[in-house]
C-alpha positions in Angstrom: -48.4 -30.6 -35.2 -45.8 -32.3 -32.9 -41.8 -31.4 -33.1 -38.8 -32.4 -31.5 -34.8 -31.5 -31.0 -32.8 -33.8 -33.1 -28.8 -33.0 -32.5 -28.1 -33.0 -36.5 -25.1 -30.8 -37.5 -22.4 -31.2 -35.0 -20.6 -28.2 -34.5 -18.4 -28.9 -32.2 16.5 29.7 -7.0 18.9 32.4 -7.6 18.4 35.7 -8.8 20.4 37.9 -11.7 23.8 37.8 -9.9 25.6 40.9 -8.9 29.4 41.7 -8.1 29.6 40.6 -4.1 29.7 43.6 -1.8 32.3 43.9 0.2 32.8 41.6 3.1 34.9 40.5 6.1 36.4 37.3 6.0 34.2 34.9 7.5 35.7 33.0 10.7 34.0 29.9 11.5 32.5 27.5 8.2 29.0 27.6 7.4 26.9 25.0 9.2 23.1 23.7 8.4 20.6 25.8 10.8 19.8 23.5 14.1 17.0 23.1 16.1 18.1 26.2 18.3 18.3 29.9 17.5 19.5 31.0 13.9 22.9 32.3 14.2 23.5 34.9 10.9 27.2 36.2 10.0 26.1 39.8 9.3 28.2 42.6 7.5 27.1 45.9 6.8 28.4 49.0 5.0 27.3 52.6 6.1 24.0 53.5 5.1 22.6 49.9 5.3 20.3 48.4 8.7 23.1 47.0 11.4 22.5 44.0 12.9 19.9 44.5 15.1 17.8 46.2 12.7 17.9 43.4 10.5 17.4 40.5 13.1 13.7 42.9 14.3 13.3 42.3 10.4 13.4 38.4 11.1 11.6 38.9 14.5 9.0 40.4 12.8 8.5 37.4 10.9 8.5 34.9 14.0 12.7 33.9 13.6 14.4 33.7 16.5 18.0 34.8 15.3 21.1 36.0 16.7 23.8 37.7 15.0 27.3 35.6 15.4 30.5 35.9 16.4 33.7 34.8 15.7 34.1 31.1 16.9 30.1 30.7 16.9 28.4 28.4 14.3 26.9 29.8 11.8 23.6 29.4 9.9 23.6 32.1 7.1 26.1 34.8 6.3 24.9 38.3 4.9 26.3 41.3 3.3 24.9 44.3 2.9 26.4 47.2 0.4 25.3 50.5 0.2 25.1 52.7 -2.8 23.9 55.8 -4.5 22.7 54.4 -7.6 21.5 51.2 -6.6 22.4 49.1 -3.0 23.1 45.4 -3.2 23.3 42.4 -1.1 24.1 38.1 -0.6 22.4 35.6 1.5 24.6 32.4 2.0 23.6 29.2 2.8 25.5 25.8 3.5 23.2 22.9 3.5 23.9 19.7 5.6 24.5 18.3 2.6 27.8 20.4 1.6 25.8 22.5 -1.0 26.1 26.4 -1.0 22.8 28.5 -1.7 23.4 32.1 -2.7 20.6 34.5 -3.1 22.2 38.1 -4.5 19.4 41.4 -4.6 19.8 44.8 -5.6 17.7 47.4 -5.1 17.6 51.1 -4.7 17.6 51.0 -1.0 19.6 49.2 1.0 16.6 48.9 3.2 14.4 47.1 0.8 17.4 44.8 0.2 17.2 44.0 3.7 13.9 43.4 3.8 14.2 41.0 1.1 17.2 39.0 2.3 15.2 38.8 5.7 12.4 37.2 4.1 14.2 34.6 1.6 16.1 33.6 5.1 12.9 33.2 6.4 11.3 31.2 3.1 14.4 29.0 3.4 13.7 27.9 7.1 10.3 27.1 6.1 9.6 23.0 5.6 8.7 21.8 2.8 5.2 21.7 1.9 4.4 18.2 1.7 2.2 16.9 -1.6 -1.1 16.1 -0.5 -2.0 12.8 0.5 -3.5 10.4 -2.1 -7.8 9.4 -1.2 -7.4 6.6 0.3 -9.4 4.0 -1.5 -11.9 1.2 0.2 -9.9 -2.1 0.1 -12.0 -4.7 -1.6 -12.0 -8.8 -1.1 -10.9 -10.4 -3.8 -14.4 -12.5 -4.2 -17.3 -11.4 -5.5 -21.2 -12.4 -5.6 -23.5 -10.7 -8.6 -26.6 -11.4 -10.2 -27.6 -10.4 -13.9 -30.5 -10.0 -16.3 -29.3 -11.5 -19.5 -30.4 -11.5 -23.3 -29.0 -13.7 -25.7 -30.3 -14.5 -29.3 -29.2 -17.5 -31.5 -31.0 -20.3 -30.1 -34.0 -21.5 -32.5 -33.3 -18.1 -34.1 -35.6 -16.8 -30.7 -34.5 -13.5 -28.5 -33.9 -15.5 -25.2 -34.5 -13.1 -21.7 -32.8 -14.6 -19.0 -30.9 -14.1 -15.7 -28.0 -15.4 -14.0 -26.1 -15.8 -10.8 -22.1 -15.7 -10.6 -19.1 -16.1 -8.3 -16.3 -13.6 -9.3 -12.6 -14.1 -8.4 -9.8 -10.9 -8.4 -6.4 -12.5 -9.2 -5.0 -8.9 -8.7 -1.2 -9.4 -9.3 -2.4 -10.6 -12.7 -4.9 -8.3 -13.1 -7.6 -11.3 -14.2 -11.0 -12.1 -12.8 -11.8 -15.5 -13.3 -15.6 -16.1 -12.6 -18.4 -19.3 -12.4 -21.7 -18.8 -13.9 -25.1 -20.5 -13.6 -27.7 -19.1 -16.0 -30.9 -19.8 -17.3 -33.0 -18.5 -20.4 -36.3 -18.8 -21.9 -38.7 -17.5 -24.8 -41.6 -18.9 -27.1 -40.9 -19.4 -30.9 -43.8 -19.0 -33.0 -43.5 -20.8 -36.5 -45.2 -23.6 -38.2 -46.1 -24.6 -34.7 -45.3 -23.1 -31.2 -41.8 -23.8 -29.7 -41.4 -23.3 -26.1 -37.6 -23.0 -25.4 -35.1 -23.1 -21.7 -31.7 -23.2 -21.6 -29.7 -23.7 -18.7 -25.8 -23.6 -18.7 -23.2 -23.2 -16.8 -20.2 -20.9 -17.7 -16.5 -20.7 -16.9 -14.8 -17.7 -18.0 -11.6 -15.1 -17.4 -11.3 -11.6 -18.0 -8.3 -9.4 -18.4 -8.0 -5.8 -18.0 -8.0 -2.7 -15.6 -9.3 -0.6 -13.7 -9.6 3.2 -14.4 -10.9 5.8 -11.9 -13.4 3.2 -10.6 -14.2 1.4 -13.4 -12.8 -2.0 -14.7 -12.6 -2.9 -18.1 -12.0 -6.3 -19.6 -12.4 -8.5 -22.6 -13.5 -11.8 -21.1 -13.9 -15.3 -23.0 -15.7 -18.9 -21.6 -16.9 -21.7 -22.3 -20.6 -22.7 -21.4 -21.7 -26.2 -20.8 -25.5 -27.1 -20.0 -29.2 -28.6 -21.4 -31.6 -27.6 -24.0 -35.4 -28.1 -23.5 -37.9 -27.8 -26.5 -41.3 -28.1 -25.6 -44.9 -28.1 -28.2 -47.9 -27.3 -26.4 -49.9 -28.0 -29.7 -51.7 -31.4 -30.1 -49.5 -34.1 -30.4 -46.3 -31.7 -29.4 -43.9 -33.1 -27.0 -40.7 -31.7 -25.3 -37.2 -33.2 -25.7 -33.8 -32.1 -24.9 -30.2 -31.9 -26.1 -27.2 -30.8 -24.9 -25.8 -27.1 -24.9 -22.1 -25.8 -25.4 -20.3 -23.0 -26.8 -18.0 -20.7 -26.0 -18.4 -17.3 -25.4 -16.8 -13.7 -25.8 -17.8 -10.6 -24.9 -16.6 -7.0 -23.1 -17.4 -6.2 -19.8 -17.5 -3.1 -17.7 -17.8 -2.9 -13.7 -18.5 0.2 -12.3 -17.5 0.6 -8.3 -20.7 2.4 -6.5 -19.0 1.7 -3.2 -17.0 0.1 -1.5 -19.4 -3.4 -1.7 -21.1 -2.6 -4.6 -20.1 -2.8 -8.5 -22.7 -2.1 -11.3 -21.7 -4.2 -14.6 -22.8 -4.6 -17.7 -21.5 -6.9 -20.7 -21.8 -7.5 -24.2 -20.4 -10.1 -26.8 -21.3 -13.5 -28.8 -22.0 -16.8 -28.6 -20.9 -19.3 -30.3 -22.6 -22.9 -30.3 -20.5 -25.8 -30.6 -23.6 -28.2 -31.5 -26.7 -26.6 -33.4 -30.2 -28.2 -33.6 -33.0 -28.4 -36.2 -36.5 -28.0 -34.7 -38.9 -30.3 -36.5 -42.7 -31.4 -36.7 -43.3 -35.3 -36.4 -43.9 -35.1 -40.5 -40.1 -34.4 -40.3 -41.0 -30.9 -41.7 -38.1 -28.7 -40.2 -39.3 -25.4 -38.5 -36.6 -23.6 -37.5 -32.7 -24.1 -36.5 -30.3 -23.1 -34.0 -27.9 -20.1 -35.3 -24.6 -20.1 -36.0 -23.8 -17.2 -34.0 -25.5 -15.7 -31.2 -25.3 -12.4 -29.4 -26.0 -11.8 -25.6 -25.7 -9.2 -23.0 -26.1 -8.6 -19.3 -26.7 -6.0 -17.0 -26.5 -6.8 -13.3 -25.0 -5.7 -9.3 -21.9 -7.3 -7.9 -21.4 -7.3 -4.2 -17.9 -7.9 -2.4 -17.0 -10.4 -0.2 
């Protein structure tokens, strides 16, 4: 029993603040600290550390510091107040940029307050940790080559293994891939009498999406354009053709294993345009093309 395709239906910080302690007048106006030795106004009741205690304090702690006098620039200015109960103290800053940092302690010593104001003087000189660098990440071309391994359904109602071969073009500022496909497909009906079915078409399709922590998403749509083949191997079976087109749409996923290579995988439906009976020569009909279709692809993409 013979058949053929006949094309029927077209389908087309501050801290808690504190009286200041007593202190002298300050002679010269505060100045950002320069690349030289850090000059500190220092005042200093009775029964607090003098100067030179409290610059050891900072030498201690790798400063070079010098206590200034009048007429001399000056980087910081700190007071010191002693008493019983509790002793206090203010650490003075004047930025290049105008501003005024004050850092008040109290504490029951005056030495600890010392200790403390030598230490924020310190933390203030210290740069700025900067944030860490972001990984730098592998530049790709904006072309791609892949290959897939394809299943589609919908043609003579058969399950239709396949592969294909693509071209795959980044329009970054747009974030779209536009992409050519060449693909071909094959299977065996059984019914009434054996069909033996290839498809070959080519595709042209976009996709628009993203990319997130290495892996792209997009919905994609195309239109396919190529040849059907139906073949009989039975006695008095005979192969004839037709044209294939439909559009397609689908979801695709692209993985980045490096910095050449991209696993992906898609899946989404076809849609036929034209549909086909498949018939015997006694114009009995043995099948038909479906009106949907469903395919999907797994497959390696390598940058250019």
């Amino acid at each position: 029993m013979g058949m053929a395709v006949l094309a029927a239906s077209g389908r087309a910080g501050a801290t808690t603040s504190t009286p200041s302690p007593p202190s002298s007048a300050v002679p010269a106006a505060l100045a950002a600290p320069s690349t030289g030795p850090v000059r500190v106004w220092y005042r200093a009741s009775a029964g607090c550390p003098d100067g030179a205690a409290f610059t050891g304090i900072l030498q201690r702690l790798g400063r070079v510091v010098s206590i200034a006098g009048t007429g001399d620039r000056i980087d910081f200015v700190v007071n010191l107040a002693f008493a019983v109960d509790a002793s206090s103290g203010r650490l003075e800053r004047q930025s290049s940029a105008g501003t005024v940092a004050i850092r008040d302690v109290v504490a029951q010593s005056c030495q600890e307050v010392a200790e403390v104001l030598a230490l924020s003087l310190d933390l203030t000189l210290q740069p700025e940790a900067e944030p860490p660098a972001a990984p730098a990440r592998p530049s790709e071309g904006p072309f791609r080559i892949g290959a897939q391994g394809t299943l589609e359904t919908g043609l003579a109602r058969a399950l239709l293994p396949g592969a294909a071969a693509f071209v795959d073009w980044a329009l970054s500022p747009l974030a779209l891939h536009a992409r050519l496909s060449l693909r071909g497909a094959t299977a065996e009906r059984d019914s009434a009498a054996t069909i033996d079915l290839q498809l070959v078409a080519a595709r042209a399709e976009a996709c628009a999406g993203g990319t997130v922590a290495d892996v792209f998403l997009g919905a994609c749509g195309g239109v396919d354009v190529g040849a059907v083949f139906a073949d009989s191997p039975d006695a008095g079976g005979r192969l004839d053709t037709g044209v294939w087109s439909g559009a397609a749409a689908h979801g695709r996923a692209s993985w980045q294993l490096s910095r050449l290579v991209a696993l992906e995988g898609q899946i989404g439906l076809l849609i036929p345009f034209v549909r086909y009976r498949f018939s015997a020569r006694t114009g009995e009909e043995l099948t038909d093309s479906a009106p949907l279709g469903f395919q999907t692809a797994l497959g390696l993409s390598f940058s250019l």
